[in-house]
N, C-alpha and C positions, 0 to 999 in steps of 0.2 A: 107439390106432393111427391113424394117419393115411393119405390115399390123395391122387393129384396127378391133377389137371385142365391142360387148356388151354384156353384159349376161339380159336371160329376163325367164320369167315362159315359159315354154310350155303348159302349162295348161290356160293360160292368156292372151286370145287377147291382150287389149289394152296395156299389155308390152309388148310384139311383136310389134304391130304397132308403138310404141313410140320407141324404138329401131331402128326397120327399118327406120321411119322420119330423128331420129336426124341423122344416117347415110348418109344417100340420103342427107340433105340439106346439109350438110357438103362435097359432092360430094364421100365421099367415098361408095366401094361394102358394098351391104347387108348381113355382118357378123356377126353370133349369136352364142354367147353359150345357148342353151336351159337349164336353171335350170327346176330339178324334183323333183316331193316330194316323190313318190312312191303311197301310199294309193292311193294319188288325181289323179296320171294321172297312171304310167305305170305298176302299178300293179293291175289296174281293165279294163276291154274289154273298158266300157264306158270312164273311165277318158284316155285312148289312142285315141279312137275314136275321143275327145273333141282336142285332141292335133293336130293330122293330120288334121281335120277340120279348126284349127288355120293357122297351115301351108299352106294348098290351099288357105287359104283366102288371110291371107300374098304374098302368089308368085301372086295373082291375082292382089292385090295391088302391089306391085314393084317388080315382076319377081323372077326368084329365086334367093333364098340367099345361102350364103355357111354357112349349118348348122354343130355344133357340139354339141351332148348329152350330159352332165354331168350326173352320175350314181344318186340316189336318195341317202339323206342321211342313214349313216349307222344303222341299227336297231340292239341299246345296247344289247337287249335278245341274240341276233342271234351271232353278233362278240362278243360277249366275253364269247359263250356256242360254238362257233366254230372256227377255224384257220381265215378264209377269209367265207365273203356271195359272192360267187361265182356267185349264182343265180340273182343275182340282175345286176350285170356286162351280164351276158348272157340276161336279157329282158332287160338292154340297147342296146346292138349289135343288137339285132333282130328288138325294135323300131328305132337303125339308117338306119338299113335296110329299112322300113318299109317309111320313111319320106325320106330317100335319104341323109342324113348325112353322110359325108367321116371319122369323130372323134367320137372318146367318150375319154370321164375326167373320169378315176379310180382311187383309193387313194390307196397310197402302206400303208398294216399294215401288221400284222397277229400277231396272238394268245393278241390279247385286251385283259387290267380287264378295271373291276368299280374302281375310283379311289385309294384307297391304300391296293385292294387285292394283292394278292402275285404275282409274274408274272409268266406266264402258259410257256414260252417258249426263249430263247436264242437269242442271234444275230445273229447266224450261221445261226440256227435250221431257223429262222422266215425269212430270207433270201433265204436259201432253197427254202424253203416252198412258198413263193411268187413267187418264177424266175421262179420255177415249175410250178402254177398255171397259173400262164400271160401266160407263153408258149401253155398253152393248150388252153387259152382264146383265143390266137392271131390268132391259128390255125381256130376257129372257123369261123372268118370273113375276111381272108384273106386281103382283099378289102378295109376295113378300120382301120384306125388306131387310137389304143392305146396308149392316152395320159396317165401317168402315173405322178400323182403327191403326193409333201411331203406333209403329215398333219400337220407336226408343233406339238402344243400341243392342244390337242382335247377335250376345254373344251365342254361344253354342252351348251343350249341351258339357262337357269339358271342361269349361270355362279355364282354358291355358290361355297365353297369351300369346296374340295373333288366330286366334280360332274364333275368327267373328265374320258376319257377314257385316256389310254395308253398301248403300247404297244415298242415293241425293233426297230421295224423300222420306227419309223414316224419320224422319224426327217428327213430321207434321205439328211445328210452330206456329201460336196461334194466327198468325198472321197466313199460314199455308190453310189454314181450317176455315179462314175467310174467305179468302179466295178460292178456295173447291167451294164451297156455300155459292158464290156468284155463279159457280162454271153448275152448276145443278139448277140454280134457278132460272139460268141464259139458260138452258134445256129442256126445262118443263118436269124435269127429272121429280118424282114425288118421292120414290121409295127408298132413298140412299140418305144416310146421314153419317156426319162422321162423332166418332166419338172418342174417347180419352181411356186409355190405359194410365191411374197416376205412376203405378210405378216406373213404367216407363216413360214417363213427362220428368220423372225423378233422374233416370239416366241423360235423356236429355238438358236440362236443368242444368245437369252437373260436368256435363262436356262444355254447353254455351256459355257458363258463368265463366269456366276457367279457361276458354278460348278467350272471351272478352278482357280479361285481367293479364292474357298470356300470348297476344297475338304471335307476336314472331316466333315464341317458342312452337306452334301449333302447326305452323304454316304447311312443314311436309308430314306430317303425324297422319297417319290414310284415319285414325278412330276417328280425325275430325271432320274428315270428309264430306259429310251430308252439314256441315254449318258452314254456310258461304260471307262475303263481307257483308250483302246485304244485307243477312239475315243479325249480323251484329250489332248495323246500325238501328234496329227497330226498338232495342230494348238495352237500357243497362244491366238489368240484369233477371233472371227469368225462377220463379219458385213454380215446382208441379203443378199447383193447383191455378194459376194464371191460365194452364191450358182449356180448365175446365169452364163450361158455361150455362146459364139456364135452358137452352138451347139443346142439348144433348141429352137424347134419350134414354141412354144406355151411358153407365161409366164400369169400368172394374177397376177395384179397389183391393188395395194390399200397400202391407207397408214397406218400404223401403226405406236408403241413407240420402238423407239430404244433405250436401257440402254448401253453405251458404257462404265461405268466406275463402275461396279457392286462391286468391294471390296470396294467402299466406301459409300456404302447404306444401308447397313443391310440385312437384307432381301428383297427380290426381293418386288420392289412393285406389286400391284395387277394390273396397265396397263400395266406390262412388260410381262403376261402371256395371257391375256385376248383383248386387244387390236386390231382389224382387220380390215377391211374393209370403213376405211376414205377415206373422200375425199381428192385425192391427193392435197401434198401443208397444208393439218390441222394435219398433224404426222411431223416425225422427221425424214423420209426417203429422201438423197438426192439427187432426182430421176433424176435430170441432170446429174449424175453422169453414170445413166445403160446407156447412147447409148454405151459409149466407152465400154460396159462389154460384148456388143451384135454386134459389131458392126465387120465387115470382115469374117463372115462367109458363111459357104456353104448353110445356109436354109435362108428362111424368116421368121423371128419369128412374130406372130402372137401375138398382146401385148391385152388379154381379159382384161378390165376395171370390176372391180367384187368391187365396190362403194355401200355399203350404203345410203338412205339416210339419209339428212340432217335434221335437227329439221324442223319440218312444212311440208314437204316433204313427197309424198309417192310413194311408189313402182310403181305408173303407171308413173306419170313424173316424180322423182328420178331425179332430178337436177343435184345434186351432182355428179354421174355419169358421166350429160353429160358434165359438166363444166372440170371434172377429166381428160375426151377424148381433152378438147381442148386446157388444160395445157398439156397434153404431145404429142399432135399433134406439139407443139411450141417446146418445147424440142428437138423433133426427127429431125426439119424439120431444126436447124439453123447446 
């Protein structure tokens, strides 16, 4: 069984309010992912104040909804002069405390550069290093739980070239999604799962296929840096939705470019790294395909729609979005 998200600002009534509509009239519950920015909402008293003030208004409008935080984005200074910001994950737990959210969206990295500096730390090392941390995080909030999701390739904001972070664990390849699974279960750990951004399963995808097809060309290329040899012995060759599983309870969904046939392009094009959050149906992802990749499982996966908008479009009605919820309302439902 499946359940529908929207992602909206916390910061931002009227995409709250537009979220909750298009939900309700659609007949389903009031499911949110709360996007944050940090400065704007939860790392100042006022922009938190602005946010749970959004939220009563919301539950006063159509009752309460089942909230989940997303951490704010990552600040370059911070990851890539330290392993993990910690701290930013610790005042999201406390604001889903605070607002009554049972999740929060964390992104697995550790030890980040700025695009083709050297890299600070290992596959091992940076894996460690994460299982360690989350374990202490999870500890902290018992009560709710820790979404953990792949970055894919982390360009920036710009998207110039060389304006990316990187690091050894963002790609989280299904074979890393196994193994943190054992390092949670050797723990006793209940409240942590990890789960799947396709889009960025899509960026991934599309660095591993053409790493595989393109070894020596790749070898000092810092984009490929988080795809080690071992990691190319596991698979010949890797499509987005492979990452997904019954298993995962949470996905977000948007479409992207898939390069399925990377030795005969040259070099990667620039939509095959940079490409994210379409509206389902305008990429190359063939999303009739995920029910069967989700489907017989012990959880209810929670499918967040995380769509851009469309040309003409903006962030308070975002179309795109909601048209993307009712292409794959149809999907799920035949």
């Amino acid at each position: 069984m499946v359940q529908f998200a929207l992602k909206g600002a916390a910061v931002a009534y009227p995409q709250l309010e537009h979220r909750a509509q298009v939900l309700s009239d659609a007949g389903l519950p009031v499911r949110l992912e709360l996007h944050t920015f940090g400065k704007q909402d939860l790392y100042s008293a006022g922009g938190r104040a602005t946010c749970l003030e959004n939220l009563r208004r919301l539950e006063g409008a159509f009752g309460p909804a089942d909230l989940t935080v997303h951490i704010p984005f990552q600040d370059v200074e911070i990851v890539t002069s330290s392993d993990f910001d910690a701290g930013q994950v610790s005042l999201t737990l406390a604001f889903a405390k605070e607002c009554g959210a049972s999740r929060i969206v964390m992104h697995r990295y550790w030890g980040m550069v700025y695009g083709p500096a050297p890299a600070r730390s290992n596959r091992a090392e940076a894996a460690a290093g994460f299982n360690a941390t989350v374990a202490e995080l999870a500890r902290e909030a018992p009560d709710i739980l820790l979404l953990v999701e792949n970055m894919g390739h982390y360009f920036l904001a710009s998207r110039r070239s060389g304006d990316y972070l990187a690091g050894p664990i963002d790609h989280f390849f299904p074979w890393e999604v196994s193994d943190f699974r054992k390092f949670l279960a050797s723990q006793n750990i209940a409240n942590v799962f990890p789960f799947i951004d396709v889009a960025h399963a899509t960026l991934s995808s599309n660095l591993f296929n053409y790493a595989r097809s393109n070894v020596n060309a790749v070898r000092d290329d810092p984009r490929f840096s988080g795809i080690t040899a071992d990691d190319l012995e596991q698979a010949e060759q890797l499509h987005p939705f492979d990452f997904v599983d019954a298993a995962m309870p949470w996905l977000h969904l948007s479409d992207s470019i898939f390069f399925d046939e990377p030795a005969s392009r040259g070099d990667l094009p620039r939509d095959a790294l940079t490409t994210e959050g379409l509206e389902i149906g305008t990429g190359t992802l063939p999303f009739s395909k995920l029910p069967e990749r989700i489907s017989g499982g012990q959880v209810n996966t929670v499918l967040c729609v995380e769509v851009e908008p469309a040309s003409g479009e903006t962030y308070v009605g975002n179309g795109a979005q909601q048209r993307s919820l009712d292409r794959l309302r149809t999907m799920f439902s035949r």
